[in-house]
ROTOR-55365 format. One record per residue (C-alpha): x, z, y; residue in three letters. Coordinates in steps of 0.5 Angstrom, whole numbers, plus 500, padded with zeros to 3 digits. Layout:
// ROTOR-55365
XZYAla
...
This chain:
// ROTOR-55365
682931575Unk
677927571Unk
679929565Unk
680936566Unk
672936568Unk
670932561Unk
674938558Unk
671942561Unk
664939560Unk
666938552Unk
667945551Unk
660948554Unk
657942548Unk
661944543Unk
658951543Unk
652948545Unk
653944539Unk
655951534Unk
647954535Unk
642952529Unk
635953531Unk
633951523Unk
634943525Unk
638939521Unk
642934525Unk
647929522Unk
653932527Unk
654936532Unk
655931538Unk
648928536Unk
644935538Unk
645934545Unk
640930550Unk
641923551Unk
642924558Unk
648929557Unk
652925553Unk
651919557Unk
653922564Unk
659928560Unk
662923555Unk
662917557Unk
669915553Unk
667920547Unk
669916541Unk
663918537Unk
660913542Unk
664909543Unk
665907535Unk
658908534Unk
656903527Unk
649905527Unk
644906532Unk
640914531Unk
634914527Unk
629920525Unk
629920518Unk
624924513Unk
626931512Unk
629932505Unk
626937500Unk
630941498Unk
633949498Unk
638948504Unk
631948508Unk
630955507Unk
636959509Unk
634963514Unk
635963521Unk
641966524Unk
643967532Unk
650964533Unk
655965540Unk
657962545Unk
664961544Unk
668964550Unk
672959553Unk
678961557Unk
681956561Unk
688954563Unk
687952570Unk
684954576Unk
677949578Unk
676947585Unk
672950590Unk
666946591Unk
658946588Unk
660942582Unk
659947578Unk
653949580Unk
650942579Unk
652943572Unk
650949571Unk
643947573Unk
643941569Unk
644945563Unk
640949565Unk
634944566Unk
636941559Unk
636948556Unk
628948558Unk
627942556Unk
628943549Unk
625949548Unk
620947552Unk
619941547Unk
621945541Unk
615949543Unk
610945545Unk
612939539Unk
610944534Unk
605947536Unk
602940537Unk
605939529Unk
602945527Unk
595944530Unk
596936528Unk
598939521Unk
592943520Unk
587938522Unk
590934516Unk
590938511Unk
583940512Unk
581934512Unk
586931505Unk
582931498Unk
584935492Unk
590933490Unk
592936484Unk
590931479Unk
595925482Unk
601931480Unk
603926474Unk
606922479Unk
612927480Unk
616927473Unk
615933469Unk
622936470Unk
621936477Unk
616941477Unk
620946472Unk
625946476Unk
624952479Unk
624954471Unk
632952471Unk
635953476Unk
635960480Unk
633958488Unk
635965491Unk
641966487Unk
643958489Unk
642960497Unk
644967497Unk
652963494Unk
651958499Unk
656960506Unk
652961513Unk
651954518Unk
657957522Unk
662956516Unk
660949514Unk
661947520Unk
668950520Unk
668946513Unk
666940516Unk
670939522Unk
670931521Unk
663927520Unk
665920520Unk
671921515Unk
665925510Unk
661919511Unk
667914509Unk
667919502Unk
660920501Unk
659912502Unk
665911497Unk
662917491Unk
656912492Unk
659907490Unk
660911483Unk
654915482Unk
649909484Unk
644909478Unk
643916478Unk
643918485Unk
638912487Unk
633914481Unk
634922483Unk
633921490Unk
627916489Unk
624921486Unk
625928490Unk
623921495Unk
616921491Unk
616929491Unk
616929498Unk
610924499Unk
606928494Unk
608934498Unk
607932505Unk
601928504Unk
598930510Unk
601923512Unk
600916510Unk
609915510Unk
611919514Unk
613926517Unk
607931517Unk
613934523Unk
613929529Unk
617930535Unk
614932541Unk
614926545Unk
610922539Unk
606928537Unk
601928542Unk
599920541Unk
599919533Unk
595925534Unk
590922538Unk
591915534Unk
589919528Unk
583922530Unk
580914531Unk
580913524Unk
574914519Unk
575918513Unk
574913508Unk
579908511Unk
584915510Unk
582916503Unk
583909502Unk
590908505Unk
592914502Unk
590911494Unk
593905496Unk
599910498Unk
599913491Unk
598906487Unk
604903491Unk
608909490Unk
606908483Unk
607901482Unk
613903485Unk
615908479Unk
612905474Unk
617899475Unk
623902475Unk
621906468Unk
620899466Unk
626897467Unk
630903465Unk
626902458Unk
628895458Unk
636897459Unk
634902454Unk
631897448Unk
636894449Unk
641898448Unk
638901442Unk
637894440Unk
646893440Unk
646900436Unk
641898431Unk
645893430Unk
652896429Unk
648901424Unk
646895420Unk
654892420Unk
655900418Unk
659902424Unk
655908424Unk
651912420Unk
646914423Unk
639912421Unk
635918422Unk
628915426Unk
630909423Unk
628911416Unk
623917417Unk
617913418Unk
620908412Unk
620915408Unk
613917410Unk
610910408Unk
614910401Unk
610915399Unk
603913402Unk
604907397Unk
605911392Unk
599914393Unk
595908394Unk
597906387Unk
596913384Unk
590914380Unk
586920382Unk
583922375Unk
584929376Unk
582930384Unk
588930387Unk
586928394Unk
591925399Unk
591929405Unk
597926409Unk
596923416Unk
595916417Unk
592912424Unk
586909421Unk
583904426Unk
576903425Unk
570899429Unk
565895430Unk
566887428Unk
569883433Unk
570889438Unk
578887439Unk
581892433Unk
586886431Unk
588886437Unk
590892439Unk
593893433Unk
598887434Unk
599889442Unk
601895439Unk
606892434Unk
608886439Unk
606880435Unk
600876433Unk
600877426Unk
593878424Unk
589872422Unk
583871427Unk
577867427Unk
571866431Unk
564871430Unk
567871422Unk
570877418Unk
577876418Unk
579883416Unk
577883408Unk
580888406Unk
585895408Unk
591893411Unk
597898413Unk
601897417Unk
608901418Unk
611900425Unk
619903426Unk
624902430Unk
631896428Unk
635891431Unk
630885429Unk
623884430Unk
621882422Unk
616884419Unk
615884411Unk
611885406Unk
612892399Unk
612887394Unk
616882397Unk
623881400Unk
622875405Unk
622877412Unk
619875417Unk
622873424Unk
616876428Unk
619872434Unk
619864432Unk
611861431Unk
613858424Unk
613864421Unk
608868425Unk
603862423Unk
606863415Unk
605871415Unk
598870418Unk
597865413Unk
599871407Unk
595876410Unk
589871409Unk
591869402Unk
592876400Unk
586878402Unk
582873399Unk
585875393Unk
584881393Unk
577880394Unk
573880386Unk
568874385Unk
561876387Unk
564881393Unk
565879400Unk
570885402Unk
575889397Unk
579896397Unk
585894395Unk
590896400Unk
596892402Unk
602894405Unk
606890410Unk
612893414Unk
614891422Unk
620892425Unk
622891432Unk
626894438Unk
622899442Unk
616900437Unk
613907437Unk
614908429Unk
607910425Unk
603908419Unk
596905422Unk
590902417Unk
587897419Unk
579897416Unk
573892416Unk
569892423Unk
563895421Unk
557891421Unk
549892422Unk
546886419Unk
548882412Unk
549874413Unk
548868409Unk
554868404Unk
555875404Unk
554880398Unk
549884399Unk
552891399Unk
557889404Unk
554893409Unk
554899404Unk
561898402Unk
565898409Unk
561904411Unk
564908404Unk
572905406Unk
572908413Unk
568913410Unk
574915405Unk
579914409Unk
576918415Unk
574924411Unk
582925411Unk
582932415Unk
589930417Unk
587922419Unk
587920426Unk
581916427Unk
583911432Unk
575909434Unk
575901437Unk
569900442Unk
567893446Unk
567895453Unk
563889455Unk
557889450Unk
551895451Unk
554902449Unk
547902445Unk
550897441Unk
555901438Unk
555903431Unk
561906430Unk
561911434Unk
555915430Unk
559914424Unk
566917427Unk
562923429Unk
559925423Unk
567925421Unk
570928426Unk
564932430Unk
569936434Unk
573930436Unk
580934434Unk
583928431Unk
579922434Unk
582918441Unk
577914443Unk
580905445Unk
575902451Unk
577894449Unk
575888454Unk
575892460Unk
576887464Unk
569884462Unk
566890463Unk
568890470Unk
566884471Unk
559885468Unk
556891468Unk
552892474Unk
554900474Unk
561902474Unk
559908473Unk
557908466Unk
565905465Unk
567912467Unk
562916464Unk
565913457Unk
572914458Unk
570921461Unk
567922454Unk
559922457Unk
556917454Unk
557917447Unk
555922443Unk
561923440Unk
568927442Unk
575926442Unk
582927444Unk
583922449Unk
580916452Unk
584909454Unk
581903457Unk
585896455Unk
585889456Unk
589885451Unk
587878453Unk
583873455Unk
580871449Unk
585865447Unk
588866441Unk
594862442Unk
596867448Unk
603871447Unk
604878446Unk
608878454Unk
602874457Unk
598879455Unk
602885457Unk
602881465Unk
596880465Unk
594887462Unk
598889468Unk
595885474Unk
588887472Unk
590895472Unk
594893479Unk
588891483Unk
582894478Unk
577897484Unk
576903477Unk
583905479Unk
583905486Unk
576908486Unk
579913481Unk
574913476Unk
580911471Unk
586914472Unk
593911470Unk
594915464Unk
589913461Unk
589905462Unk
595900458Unk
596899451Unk
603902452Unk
601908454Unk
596909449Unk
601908444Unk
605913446Unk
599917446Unk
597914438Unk
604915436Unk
605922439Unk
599925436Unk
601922428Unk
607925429Unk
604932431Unk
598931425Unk
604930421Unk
608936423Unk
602941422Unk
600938416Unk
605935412Unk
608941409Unk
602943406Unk
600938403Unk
607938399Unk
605945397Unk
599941394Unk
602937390Unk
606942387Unk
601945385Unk
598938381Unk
605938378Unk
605945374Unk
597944372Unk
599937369Unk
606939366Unk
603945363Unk
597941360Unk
602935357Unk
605942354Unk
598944350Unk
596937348Unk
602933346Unk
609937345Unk
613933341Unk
612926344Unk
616925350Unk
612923358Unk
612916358Unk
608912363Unk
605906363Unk
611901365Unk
616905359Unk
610905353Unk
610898355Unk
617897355Unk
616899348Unk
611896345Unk
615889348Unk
621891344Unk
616893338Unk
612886339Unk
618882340Unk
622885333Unk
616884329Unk
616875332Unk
623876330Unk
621878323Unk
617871322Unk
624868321Unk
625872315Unk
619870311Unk
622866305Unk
621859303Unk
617860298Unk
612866300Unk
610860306Unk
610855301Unk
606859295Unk
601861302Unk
600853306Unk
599850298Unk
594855296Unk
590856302Unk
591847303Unk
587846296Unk
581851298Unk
581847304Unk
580840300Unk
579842292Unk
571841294Unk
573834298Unk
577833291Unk
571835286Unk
566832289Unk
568826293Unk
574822288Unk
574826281Unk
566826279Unk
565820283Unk
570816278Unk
569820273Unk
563817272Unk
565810271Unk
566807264Unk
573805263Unk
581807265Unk
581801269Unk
575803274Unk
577810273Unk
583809277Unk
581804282Unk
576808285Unk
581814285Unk
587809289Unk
581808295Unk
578814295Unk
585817295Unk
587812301Unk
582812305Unk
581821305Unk
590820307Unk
588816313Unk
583820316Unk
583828314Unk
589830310Unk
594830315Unk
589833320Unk
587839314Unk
595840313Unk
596841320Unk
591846321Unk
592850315Unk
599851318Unk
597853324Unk
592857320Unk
597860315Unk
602861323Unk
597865325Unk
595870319Unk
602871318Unk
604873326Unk
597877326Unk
599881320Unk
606883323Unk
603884328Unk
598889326Unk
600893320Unk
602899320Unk
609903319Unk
607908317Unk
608915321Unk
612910327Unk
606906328Unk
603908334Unk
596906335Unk
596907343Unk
599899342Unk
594896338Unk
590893345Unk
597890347Unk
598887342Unk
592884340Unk
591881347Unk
599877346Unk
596875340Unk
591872342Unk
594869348Unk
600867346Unk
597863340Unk
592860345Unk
598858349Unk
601855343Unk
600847341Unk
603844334Unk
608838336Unk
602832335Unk
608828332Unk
609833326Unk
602829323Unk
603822324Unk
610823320Unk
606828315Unk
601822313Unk
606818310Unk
609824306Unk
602825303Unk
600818302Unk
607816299Unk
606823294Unk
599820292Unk
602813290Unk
607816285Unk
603816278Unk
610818274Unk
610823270Unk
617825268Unk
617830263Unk
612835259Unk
613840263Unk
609837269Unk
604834263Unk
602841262Unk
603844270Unk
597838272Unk
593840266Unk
593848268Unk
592846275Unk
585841272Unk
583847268Unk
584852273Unk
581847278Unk
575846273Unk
573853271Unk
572855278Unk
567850279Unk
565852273Unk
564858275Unk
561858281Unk
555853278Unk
554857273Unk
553863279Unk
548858282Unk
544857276Unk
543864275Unk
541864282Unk
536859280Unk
533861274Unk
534869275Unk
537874271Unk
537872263Unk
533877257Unk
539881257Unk
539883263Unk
531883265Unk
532889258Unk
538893261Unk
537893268Unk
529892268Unk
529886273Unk
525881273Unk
524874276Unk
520870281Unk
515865281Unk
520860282Unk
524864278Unk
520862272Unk
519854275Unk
526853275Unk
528857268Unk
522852265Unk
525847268Unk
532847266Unk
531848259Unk
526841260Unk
533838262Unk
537840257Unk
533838252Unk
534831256Unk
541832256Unk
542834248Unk
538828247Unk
543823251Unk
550827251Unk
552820255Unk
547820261Unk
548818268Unk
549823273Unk
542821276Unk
535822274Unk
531815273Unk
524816277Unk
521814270Unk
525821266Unk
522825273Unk
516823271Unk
516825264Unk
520832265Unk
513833270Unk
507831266Unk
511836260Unk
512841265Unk
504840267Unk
502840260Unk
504848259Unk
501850266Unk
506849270Unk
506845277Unk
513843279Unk
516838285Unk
520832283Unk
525834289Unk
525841285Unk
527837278Unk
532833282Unk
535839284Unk
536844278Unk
538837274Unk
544836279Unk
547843276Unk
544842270Unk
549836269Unk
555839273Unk
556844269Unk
555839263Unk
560835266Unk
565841268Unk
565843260Unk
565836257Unk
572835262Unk
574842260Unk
574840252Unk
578834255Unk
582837258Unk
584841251Unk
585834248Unk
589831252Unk
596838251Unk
598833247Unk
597827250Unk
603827253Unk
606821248Unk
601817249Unk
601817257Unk
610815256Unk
606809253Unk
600808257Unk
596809252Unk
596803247Unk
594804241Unk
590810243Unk
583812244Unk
585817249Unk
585817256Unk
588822260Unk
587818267Unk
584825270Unk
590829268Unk
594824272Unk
589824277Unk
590832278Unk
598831278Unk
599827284Unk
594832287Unk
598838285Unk
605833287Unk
602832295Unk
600839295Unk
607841294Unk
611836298Unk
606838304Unk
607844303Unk
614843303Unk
614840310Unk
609844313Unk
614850311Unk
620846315Unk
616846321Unk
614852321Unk
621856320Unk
625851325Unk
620850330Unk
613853331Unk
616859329Unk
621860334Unk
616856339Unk
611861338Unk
617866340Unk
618864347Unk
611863348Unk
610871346Unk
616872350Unk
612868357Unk
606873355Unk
610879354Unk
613877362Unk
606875365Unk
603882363Unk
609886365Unk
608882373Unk
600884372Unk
598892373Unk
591891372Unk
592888365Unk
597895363Unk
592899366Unk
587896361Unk
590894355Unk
595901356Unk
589906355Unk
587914354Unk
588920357Unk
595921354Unk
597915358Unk
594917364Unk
596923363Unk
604921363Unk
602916369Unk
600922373Unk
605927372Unk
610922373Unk
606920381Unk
606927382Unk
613928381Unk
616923385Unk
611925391Unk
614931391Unk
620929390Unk
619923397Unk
615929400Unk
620934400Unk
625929402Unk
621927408Unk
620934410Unk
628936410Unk
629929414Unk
624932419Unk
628938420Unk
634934421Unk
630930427Unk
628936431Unk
């Protein structure tokens, strides 16, 4: 009996349980009043087995809401069996009845009351449109991509999908089960629809904009209690945890993300894939701005490709936001001193390794340990010193450095020198002037994105950068404004006010694309990279400039503006980079046709090739020493030797031992004047006549000309090794202590062997003599002026002096002719005479005068008294095998200049061997050590290579290979998009 009153009683819920009033329900059952199911169906199963408790929960947005209402049957339900006659029936009918209007009554009056509730908030939200970027993009273009109206119009009626779904627990079981499966992707969709349902329904802080009934009335009331501002508050303080919330979650995807890229750079590296697109393009982009730093703009080729170019005033953070930017701390700093001495461009790309490495240099750096952080700073510091030129405080000297690393948005930023207002103490007086010509070299780019660097927490009136930055950029199209050291800023400025009027663009004089505000420390230079980034975000999280809204979230962090940066560089470098290769296409031909016109018959050799040439000239022609002959080295060292020490010879050991009156004396002078000059200055002369003769023989290899081959473009470079390699070249210091005892034990040998000899010293003696001869007659008639020949034909005539000394020297010779013997010395008595003689006819002469003119008087008495001797003695050579016995010849002259000759052949000879096996191949190396120091050295090819045929080749072949990098670049750019 029972049950068939609880069939019965089932059958009239169910079809209950079948109408839609537009309210979803998680099951049929769940529809009725509580009070129904608790007296109808007390064994019901759902209730029974029940798992959870019910609960309201937020109305899903999505197109299942917009179905249309549709009025749905009861079913008729014919039963199988007769009831009973009682009022049970009636009862029945009346409850339902009563919980019919219930329902409808609190349908109604629960959504007039939301709707009413519903306009109340709405009228009193703010705008809210700009909080839009919190729901991700594709959620607001769906509607772009998916058609709504065909989607609804393809679902079936509610009637169907309940006859579709007949068992709800069973489904549940399914969707629990499907969950497990798609659990990444279904908790971050439905997070987000989550998020656009709150931006949707803001008409609530959390919860529904629709209540049920029985809680409308007094949430309403509560609500009303509340002020305006606390509202506002509550619904930022909505907004930030929802967008903490999210920014989280990115930041953990990023982080899978970077880390997945990180394990596929690798297997790229260890070549399992091939795939290096993003990889190499910005290396392929800086490759060519390299070659541009070294190109010499002599025919006007400006350099219009984008770069990032990071200016700002000293100490405003540039430094630091660059290496925030790049991940590491790899910038030297210092406290209130210029550490930026010079451009630094650095070339952020994306690999499995954070490293980071210089162009000319194949060391890496690993970015992630502090010894090698601590040995880059360290290069970047000496770097830049050196570039630096004596007498200057900055340099225009780019330097190249390249860093790697998993998740580094890729683009080539220039760091310049802070801007300055004033010049200190130890700075070269046009600092100030030359910082403001490098920034404003690279700013005038058209297609440089100026990255401007302000302090936020000293006075905005400070500011020296921004009125430069406007002057290059007045529209601010290529210009993204950095707030740094906000944190100070909001703790110090007493208006917060003129913080938001900077980042809205209001404050300065000056346009830009976008402004950020950041913070990228707390002033300690020892913080790393991820406590920085910590406390970045702490401070943005709890900022009342966020809360309050005068900074809004796109616009704070370093990530988001290096998102913006490197998004901004790509841009530039899309619109622009094709056009500047047309550019330097058109440099190429106008350089082709020029070479064409001046030099048709000679190839395009650049700088690095003409020097590769004139290294092989120059290394043929040390080659070439080698083959001098024996005897053109000793015919040169013995000539060039005795011009050094004929004079020493003549002056110091023939004439004073000439002087004496017999053989015995002659040669005892001669022994220790002849040892005393072997000890102290022989050996030194011989060594520097060899290095001498080394010199002249190597400098005339080196500069002669062969004819139509000799290329005149080398002359500088091979003067400049010349030079360098003989300064670079010492002579062994032994070779002059062996060669000591060479020349003293020549000099001691008196034997003559043969007639031959004999008559070869006696040459040398007249040779010897006739040019002494010679040059004191010259001296003479310099003296005495020209002869009575001479004064006939050419009309000359002497001087004063002149005529003082002619009168002079025929007094003497009257002297000498009356004693043939004299001494080589005036008395004081005979200068006397020769004066009063003089006085006698009028003329007036000073005894040094007659000193003087009788010094050359007599040498050249002397000089032909030996010359006849020398004459006698070409038979003498009998009488020297006896010594002269029985003789009144004396011959010790001769022998005197036989042992000279004989030294100056022996030294000769040994000079010669030096040089052939030693000095000479010594002097090769050092030529080949010069000729690899100038190859290293691009500042000595460019001095020594000169003219405009170099230059021109130097150029076409920049250009060329410009293009050639360009075009590739562009090609790889169309296989990225």
């Amino acid at each position: 009996m029972w049950r068939t009153k609880a069939a019965a009683a089932c059958v009239i819920c169910r079809s209950l349980a079948h109408s839609n009033y537009g309210i979803k329900r998680k099951s049929p059952l769940q529809n009725l009043h509580l009070v129904s199911r608790s007296i109808h169906h007390p064994y019901h199963p759902s209730l029974k087995f029940q798992r959870r408790p019910l609960r309201i929960s937020l109305q899903q947005f999505s197109s299942l809401n917009r179905l249309p209402l549709r009025k749905t049957k009861l079913l008729n339900v014919k039963y199988g069996y007769q009831s009973y006659r009682n009022f049970w029936l009636a009862r029945l009918a009346s409850r339902l009845l009563k919980i019919r209007y219930l329902i409808l009554g609190s349908a109604v009056g629960g959504g007039y009351t939301a709707k009413k509730t519903y306009d109340q908030w709405k009228d009193m939200m703010p705008d809210l449109d700009e909080y839009k970027w919190i729901i991700p993009d594709f959620i607001w273009e769906l509607d772009e991509h998916i058609d709504l109206e065909k989607l609804i119009k393809a679902l079936p009626d509610a009637d169907d999908l309940a006859k579709l779904l007949p068992d709800f627990e069973k489904i549940g079981e399914s969707f629990t089960s499907l969950k497990g499966i798609f659990s990444p992707g279904y908790n971050l969709v439905s997070e987000v629809i989550g998020a656009s349902d709150l931006l949707l329904l803001l008409g609530t802080p959390g919860e529904t904009a629709f209540r049920a009934t029985d809680q409308g009335y007094d949430s309403d009331k509560q609500y009303k209690k509340v002020s305006d501002k606390e509202k506002i508050d509550q619904l930022q303080e909505e907004l930030l945890r929802t967008q903490l919330k999210y920014q989280r979650m990115l930041e953990r995807l990023e982080k899978e993300n970077k880390e997945l890229r990180k394990l596929v750079l690798q297997r790229d590296d260890k070549g399992i894939h091939q795939r290096k697109l993003k990889k190499s393009l910005i290396d392929m982009y800086s490759e060519v701005l390299d070659i541009l730093s070294d190109y010499d703009a002599s025919y006007n080729t400006q350099d219009h490709l984008p770069r990032v170019v990071v200016v700002g005033d000293q100490s405003a953070g540039k430094t630091s936001v660059l290496e925030m930017i790049a991940q590491a701390r790899i910038f030297p700093r210092g406290s209130g001193e210029m550490m930026t001495r010079s451009p630094v461009k650095v070339t952020l790309s994306e690999g499995p390794h954070h490293v980071a490495l210089f162009k000319d240099s194949s060391r890496e750096f690993d970015l992630t340990k502090e010894e090698d952080l601590a040995a880059l700073r360290n290069e970047i510091e000496i770097r830049m010193r050196n570039s630096v030129k004596e007498g200057c405080t900055v340099s225009t000297e780019t330097i190249s450095l390249s860093v790697k690393g998993p998740g580094l948005q890729r683009m080539v930023l220039v760091d310049l020198p802070g801007v300055i207002s004033t010049v200190t103490s130890g700075m070269a007086p046009d600092t100030k002037e030359t910082i403001f010509s490098i920034s404003k070299a690279y700013m005038q780019n058209p297609n440089a994105i100026i990255l401007c660097i302000q302090d936020g927490s000293v006075d905005a009136e400070r500011s020296i950068v921004t009125d430069l930055v406007s002057q290059m950029d007045p529209q601010g199209k290529r210009t993204i404004f950095v707030l740094t050291k906000v944190d100070l800023a909001e703790k110090n400025v007493a208006s917060p006010s003129r913080i938001q009027q900077i980042i809205e663009g209001k404050l300065f004089p000056m346009k830009a694309l976008g402004y950020f505000a950041v913070v990228t420390g707390k002033g300690n230079s020892s913080e790393s990279i991820e406590s920085i980034k910590e406390y970045e975000e702490e401070f943005f999280q709890n900022s009342k400039l966020l809360k309050t809204s005068m900074l809004k979230a796109h616009q704070v962090t370093t990530k988001n503006l290096s998102l913006a940066v490197s998004d901004c560089f790509w841009k530039m470098v899309r619109e622009s980079v094709e056009q500047q290769a047309d550019a330097f296409k058109a440099t190429r031909f106008n350089l082709e046709t020029e070479w064409k016109n001046n030099y048709p018959r000679l190839r395009e050799l650049d700088r690095n090739e003409l020097f590769e040439k004139a290294k092989n000239e120059i290394l043929d022609e040390v080659i070439s020493l080698t083959q001098v002959t024996p005897k053109h080295w000793e015919e040169i060292l013995q000539k060039t030797l005795w011009e050094r020490v004929s004079t020493h010879v003549i002056e110091n050991i023939y004439l004073p031992a000439a002087q004496t009156m017999n053989s015995g004396t002659f040669n005892t002078t001669v022994d220790i004047k002849l040892k005393q000059w072997t000890d102290k200055q022989l050996p030194n002369k011989a060594v520097e006549v060899a290095w001498e003769t080394l010199q002249e023989e190597f400098s005339r290899f080196m500069t002669e000309q062969k004819g139509k081959e000799h290329d005149d473009i080398f002359d500088k470079l091979k003067q400049a090794v010349k030079e360098e390699s003989i300064k670079r070249h010492k002579w062994n210091e032994r070779a002059e202590d062996s060669l000591r005892v060479i020349q003293h034990n020549a000099l001691e040998d008196r034997s003559i062997s043969d007639k031959q000899q004999w008559d070869a010293a006696i040459h040398f003696m007249e040779e010897t003599l006739q040019s002494r001869l010679k040059d004191t007659e010259s001296v003479i008639e310099d003296m005495v002026g020209p002869d009575w020949k001479k004064r006939w034909l050419y009309w000359i005539s002497r001087t004063k002096e002149q005529n003082i000394r002619n009168e002079t020297k025929n007094e003497l010779e009257k002297l000498i002719k009356c004693n043939e013997e004299h001494a080589a010395y005036l008395a004081n008595d005979e200068v006397t005479t020769v004066r009063k003689n003089l006085e006698a006819r009028g003329i007036t002469v000073d005894p040094c005068l007659i000193k003087d003119t009788w010094h050359q008087i007599y040498r050249r008495y002397f000089l032909k008294t030996a010359l006849n001797h020398c004459n006698l003695c070409r038979r003498g050579f009998y009488y020297y095998q006896r010594h002269f016995v029985d003789s009144e010849l004396e011959c010790n002259d001769i022998v005197l200049f036989w042992r000279i000759q004989r030294m100056l052949a022996i030294t000769a000879n040994t000079l010669r061997q030096q040089l052939t096996n030693t000095e000479v191949r010594r002097l090769e190396k050092n030529v080949k050590e010069v000729l690899e120091d100038f190859a290293e050295d691009n500042e000595k090819k460019v001095k020594l290579l000169t003219g405009k045929r170099v230059q021109l080749a130097e150029d076409l072949k920049k250009v060329r290979e410009i293009q050639e990098k360009l075009e590739a670049f562009i090609e790889a750019l169309h296989q990225e998009k």
